[in-house]
C-alpha positions as CSV (number, residue, x, y, z in Angstrom):
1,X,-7.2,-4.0,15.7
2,X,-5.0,-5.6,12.5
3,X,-7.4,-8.0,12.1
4,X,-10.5,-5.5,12.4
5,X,-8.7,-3.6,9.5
6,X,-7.8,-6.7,7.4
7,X,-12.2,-7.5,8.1
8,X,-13.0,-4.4,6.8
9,X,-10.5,-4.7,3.3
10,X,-12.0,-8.0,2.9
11,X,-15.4,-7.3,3.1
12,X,-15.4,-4.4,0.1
13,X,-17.0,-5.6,-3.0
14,X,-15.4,-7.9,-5.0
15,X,-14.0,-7.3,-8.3
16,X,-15.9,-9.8,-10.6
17,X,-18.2,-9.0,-13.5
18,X,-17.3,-5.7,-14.0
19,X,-13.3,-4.3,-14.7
20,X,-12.1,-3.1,-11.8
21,X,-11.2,0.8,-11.8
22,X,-9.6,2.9,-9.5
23,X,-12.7,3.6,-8.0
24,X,-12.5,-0.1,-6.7
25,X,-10.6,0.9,-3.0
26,X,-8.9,-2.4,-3.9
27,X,-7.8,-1.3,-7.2
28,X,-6.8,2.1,-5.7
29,X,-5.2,0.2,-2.9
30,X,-3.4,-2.0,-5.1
31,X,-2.2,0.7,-7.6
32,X,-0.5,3.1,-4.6
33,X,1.3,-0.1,-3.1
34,X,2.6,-0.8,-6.8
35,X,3.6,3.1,-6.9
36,X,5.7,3.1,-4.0
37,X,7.2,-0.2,-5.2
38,X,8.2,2.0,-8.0
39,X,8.8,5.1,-6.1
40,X,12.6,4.4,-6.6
41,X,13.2,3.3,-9.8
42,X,14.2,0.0,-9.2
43,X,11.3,-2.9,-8.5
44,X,13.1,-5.8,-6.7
45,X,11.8,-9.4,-6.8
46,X,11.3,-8.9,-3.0
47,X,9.1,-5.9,-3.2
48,X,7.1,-7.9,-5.6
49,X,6.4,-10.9,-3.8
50,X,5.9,-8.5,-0.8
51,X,3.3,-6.3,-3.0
52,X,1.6,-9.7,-4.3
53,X,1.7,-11.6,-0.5
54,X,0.0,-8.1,1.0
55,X,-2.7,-8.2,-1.8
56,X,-3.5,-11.8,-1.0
57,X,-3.6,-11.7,2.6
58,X,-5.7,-8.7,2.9
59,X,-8.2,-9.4,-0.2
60,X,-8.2,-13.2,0.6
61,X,-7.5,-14.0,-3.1
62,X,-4.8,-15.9,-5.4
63,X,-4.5,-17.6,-8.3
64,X,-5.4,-15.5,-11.5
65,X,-7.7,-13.5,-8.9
66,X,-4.6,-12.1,-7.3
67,X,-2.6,-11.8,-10.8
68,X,-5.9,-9.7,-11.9
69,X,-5.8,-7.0,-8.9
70,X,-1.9,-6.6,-9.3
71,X,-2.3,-6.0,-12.7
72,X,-4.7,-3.5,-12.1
73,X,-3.3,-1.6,-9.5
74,X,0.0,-1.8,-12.1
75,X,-2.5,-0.9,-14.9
76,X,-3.9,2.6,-12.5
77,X,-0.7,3.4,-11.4
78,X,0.6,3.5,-14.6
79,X,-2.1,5.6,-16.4
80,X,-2.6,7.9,-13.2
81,X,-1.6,11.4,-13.4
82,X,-1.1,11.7,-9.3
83,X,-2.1,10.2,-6.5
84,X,-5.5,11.8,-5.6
85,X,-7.7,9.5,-7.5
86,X,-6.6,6.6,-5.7
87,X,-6.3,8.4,-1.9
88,X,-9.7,10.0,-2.3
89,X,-10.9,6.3,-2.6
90,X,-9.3,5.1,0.5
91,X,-10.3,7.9,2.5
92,X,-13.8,7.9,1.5
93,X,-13.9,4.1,2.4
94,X,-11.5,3.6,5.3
95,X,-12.1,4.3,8.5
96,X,-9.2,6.2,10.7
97,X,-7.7,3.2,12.1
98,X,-8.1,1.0,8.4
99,X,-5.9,4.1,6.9
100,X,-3.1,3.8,9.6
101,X,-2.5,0.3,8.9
102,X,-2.7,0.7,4.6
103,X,0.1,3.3,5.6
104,X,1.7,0.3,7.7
105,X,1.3,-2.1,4.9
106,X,3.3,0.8,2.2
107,X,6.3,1.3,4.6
108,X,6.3,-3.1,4.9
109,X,6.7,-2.7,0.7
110,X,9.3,0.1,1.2
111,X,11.6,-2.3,3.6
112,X,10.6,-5.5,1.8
113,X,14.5,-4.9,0.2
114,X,15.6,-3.6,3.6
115,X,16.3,-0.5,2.4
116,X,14.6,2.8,2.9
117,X,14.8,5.3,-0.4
118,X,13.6,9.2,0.0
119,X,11.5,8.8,-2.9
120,X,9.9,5.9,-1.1
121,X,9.7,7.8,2.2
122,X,8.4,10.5,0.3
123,X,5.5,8.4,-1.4
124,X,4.4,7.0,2.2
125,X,4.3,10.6,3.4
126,X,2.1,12.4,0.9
127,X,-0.6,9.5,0.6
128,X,-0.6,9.7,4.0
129,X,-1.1,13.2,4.1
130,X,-4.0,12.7,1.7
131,X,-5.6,10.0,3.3
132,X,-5.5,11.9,6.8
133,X,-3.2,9.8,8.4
134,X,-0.8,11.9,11.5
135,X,2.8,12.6,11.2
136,X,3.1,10.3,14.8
137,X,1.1,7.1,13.6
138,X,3.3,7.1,9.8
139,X,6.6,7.2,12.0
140,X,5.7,4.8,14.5
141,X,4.4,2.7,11.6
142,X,7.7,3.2,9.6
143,X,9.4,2.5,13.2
144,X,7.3,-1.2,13.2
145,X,8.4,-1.8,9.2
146,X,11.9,-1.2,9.7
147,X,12.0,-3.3,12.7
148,X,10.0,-6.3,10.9
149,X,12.8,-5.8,8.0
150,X,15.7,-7.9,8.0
151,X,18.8,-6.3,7.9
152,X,17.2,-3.4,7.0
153,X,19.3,0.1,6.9
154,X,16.5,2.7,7.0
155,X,16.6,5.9,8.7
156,X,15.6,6.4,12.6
157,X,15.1,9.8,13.0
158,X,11.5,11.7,13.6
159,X,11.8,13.2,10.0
């Protein structure tokens, strides 16, 4: 099913010719992993290398390629008065299953530092609130994250 997902991602046009915008799911994708990077004030080395692997593996690029869509998510993020430009993207171009596993790829950002911030939490649930994604499949892909996340100290509860 992973795989299916990461297809799908790949497949969407590629930035090129034109500056990518936050209309570019890539860009829009890009920009909500940097925010929850962000979400707690503090951007560890970790949760970069973890932003920049998740960009390449899922968009097959590197090189200035991959420095170019991080720097544009950074770029939307930044200029981006909430969050509903970039989920409307991913919803209108994700299937259900594809928006789970974006959700799965913002908690592996949030315990990249093994560490689980409300702010964080808070960023993963209201993008997945606007992307449609259920209460069940966020914990149990929180659940996944923090068990992926070495030494990681997040929270177990339901919420």
């Amino acid at each position: 099913m992973f795989e299916r997902v990461l297809s799908f991602l790949r497949d969407l046009p590629a930035a090129g010719e034109t500056k990518p915008s936050a209309d570019d799911p890539r860009v829009a994708a890009s920009a909500l992993l940097y925010h929850v990077m962000n979400a707690d004030g503090v951007r560890q080395d970790v949760e970069w290398e973890r932003f920049k692997q998740i960009l390449a593996e899922t968009y097959s690029v590197s090189g200035a390629e991959l420095d170019a869509l991080a720097a544009a998510g950074e770029r939307a993020d930044n200029e981006a008065i909430d969050l509903y430009a970039f989920t409307s993207v991913l919803k209108r171009d994700l299937d259900a299953e594809a928006r789970k596993a974006f959700i799965g790829l913002m908690w592996e950002i949030v315990y990249a530092d093994g560490e689980l911030h409300e702010l964080e939490d808070n960023t993963v649930w209201r993008v997945a609130e606007l992307i449609g994604v259920e209460r069940h499949d966020r914990i149990e892909a929180r659940r996944k994250a923090a068990a992926g996340a070495p030494g990681a100290r997040g929270d177990s509860s339901d919420e």
